[in-house]
VMD Tcl script that draws the C-alpha trace (Angstrom):
set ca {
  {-14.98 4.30 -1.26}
  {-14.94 0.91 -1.76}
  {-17.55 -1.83 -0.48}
  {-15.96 -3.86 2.13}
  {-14.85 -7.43 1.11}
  {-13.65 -10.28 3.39}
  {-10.94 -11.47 0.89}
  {-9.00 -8.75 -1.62}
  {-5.59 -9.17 -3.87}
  {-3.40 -5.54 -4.29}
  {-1.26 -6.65 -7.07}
  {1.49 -4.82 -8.72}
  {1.21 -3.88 -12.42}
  {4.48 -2.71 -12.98}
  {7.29 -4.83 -13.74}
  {10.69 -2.28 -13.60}
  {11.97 0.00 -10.89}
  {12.02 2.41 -13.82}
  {7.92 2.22 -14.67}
  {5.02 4.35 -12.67}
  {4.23 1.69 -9.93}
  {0.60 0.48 -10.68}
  {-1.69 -1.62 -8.18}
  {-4.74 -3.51 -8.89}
  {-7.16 -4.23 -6.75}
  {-9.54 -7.14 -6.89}
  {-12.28 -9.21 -5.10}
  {-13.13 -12.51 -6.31}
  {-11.05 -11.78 -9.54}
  {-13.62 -8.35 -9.88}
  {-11.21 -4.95 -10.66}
  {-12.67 -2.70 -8.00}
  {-10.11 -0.11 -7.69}
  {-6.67 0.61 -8.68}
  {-3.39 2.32 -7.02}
  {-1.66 4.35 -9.82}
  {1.67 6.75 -8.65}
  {1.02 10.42 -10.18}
  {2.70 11.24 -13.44}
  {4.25 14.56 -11.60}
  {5.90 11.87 -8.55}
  {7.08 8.86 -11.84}
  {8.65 11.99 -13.56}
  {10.76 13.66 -11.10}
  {14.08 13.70 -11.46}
  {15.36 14.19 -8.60}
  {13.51 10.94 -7.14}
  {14.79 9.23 -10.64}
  {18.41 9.70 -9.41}
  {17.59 8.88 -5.84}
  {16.48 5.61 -6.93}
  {18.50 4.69 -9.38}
  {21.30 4.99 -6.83}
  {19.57 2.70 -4.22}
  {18.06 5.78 -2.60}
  {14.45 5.06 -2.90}
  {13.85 5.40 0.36}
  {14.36 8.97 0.38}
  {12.70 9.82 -2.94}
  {9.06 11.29 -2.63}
  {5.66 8.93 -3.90}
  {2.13 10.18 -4.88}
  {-0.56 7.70 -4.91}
  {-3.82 8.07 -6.42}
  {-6.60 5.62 -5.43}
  {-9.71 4.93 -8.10}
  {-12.26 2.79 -8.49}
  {-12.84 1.13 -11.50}
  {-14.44 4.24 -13.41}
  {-11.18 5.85 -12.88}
  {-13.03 8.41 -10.39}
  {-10.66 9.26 -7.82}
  {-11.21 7.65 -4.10}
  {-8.38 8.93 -2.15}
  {-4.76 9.83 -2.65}
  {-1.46 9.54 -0.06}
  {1.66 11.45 -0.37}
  {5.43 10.72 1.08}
  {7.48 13.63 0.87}
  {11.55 13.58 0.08}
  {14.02 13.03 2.06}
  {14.33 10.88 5.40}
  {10.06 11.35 6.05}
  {8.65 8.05 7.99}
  {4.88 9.93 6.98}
  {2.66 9.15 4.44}
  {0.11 11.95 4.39}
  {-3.93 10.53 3.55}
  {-6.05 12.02 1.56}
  {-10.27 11.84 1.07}
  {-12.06 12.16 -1.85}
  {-12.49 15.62 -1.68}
  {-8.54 16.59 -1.18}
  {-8.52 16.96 2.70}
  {-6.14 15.66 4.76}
  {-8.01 12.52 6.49}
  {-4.89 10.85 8.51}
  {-1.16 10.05 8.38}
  {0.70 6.81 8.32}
  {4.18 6.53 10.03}
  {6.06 3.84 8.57}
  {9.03 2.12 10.94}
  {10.14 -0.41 7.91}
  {13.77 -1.68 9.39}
  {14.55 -5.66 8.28}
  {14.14 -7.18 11.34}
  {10.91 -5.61 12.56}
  {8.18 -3.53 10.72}
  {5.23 -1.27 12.11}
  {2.88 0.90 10.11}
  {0.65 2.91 12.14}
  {-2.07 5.40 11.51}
  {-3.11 8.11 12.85}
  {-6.57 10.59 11.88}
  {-5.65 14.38 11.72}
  {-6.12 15.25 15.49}
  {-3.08 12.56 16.34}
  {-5.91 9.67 17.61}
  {-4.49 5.99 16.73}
  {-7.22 4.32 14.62}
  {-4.80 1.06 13.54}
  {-1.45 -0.19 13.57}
  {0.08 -3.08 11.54}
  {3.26 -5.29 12.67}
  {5.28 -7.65 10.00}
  {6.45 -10.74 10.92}
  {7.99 -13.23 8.72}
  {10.50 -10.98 7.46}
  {7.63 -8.41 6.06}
  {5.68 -11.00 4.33}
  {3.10 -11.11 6.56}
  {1.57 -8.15 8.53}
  {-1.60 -8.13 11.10}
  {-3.57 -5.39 11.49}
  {-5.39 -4.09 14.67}
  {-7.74 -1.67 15.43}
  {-5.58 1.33 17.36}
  {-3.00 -0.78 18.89}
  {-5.34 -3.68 20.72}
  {-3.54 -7.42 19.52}
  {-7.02 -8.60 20.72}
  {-8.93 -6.98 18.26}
  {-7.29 -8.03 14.61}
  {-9.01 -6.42 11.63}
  {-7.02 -7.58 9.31}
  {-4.03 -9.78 7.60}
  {-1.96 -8.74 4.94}
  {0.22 -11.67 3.08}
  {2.86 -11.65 0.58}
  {2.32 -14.91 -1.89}
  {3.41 -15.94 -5.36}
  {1.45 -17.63 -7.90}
  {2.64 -20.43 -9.58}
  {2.34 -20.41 -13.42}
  {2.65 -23.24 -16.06}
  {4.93 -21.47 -18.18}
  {8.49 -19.71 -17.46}
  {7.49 -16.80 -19.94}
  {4.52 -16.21 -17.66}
  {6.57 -16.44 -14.40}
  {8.97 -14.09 -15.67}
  {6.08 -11.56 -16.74}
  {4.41 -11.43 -13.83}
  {4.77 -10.84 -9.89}
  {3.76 -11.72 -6.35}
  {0.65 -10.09 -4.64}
  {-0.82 -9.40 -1.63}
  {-3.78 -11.44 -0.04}
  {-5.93 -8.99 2.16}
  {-7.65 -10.72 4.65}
  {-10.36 -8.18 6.57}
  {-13.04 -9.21 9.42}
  {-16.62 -8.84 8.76}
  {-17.70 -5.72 10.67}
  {-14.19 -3.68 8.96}
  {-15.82 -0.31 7.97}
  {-15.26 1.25 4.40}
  {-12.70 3.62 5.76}
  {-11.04 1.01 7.89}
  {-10.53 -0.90 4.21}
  {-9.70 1.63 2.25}
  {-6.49 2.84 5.10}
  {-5.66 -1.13 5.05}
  {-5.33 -1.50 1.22}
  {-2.69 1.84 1.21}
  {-0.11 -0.79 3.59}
  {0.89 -3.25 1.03}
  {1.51 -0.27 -1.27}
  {3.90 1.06 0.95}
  {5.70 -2.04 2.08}
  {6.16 -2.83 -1.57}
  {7.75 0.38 -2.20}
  {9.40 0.70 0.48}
  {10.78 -3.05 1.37}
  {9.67 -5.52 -1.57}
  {10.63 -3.48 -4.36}
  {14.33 -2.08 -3.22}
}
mol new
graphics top color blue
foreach p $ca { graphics top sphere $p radius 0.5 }
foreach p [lrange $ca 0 end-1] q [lrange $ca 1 end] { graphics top cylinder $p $q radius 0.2 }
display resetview
């Protein structure tokens, strides 16, 4: 797991629809993890096609999660076809929670849920998914967290060009390591999901 930090940036590595989708993760401009798509999920074929014909929605994504020795953290899983469930899982390969996405254009809601079907936090989008706030289980009173969309602005157009937005992660001071690590999988998903279409 990761150690929890009050301010984090998940930015994507990969600039084409057509690369494996890389994240990096950083605090205070430290890499302390990264988000990497399996080789087996970037290779398919079948979720090639799907995507190269707008489908990407229905095409299937593996995520591993490291830290910065490469050693594997975690890993989530959305299989093909119209699935709203992201499967979570630990270290050791066990199924720790699921995450059902609701990602339409005018609302979105993440939630997640451990393996016995108990909320432990939900995330709404506002500002037409730029923006999310997290909450522990589904309390508006009790925010863990805010996820934002930003660009950077950057002297040159050749480095504009080469480079893309991130996401600003946000987290309260008493967020446990779990609580972080289930946070940092959400702008993963919205990006593949909403950002990147």
């Amino acid at each position: 797991m990761y150690t929890v930090h009050s301010k984090l940036e998940v930015k994507p590595q990969s600039l084409y629809k057509s690369q494996k989708q890389q994240f990096s993760i950083r605090a205070g401009g430290a890499l302390i993890g990264m988000i990497e798509e399996t080789a087996e999920s970037a290779s398919s074929w079948k979720d090639q096609l799907l995507q190269w014909v707008s489908l990407h929605f229905l095409s299937s994504k593996h995520f591993s999660m490291t830290n910065p020795k490469a050693e594997p953290v975690a890993a989530f899983r959305k299989k093909r076809g119209l699935n709203q469930q992201v499967d979570i899982f630990g270290q050791d390969g066990k199924r720790v929670a699921v995450l059902e996405q609701k990602l339409k254009f005018s609302s979105q809601r993440l939630s997640i849920r451990d393996t016995a079907g108990r909320l432990l936090l939900s995330a709404e989008g506002k500002n037409g998914s730029l923006d999310f706030v997290v909450y522990e289980e589904d309390d508006p009173s009790s925010k863990l967290s805010t996820i934002k969309k930003r660009s950077i602005p950057y002297p040159t157009t050749k480095e504009a060009l080469a480079s893309m937005d991130h996401y600003e992660v946000v987290n309260r001071s008493d967020l446990s390591e779990f609580q972080q690590l289930l946070i940092l999988m959400i702008p993963v998903i919205v990006f593949d999901q909403l950002h990147n279409a």
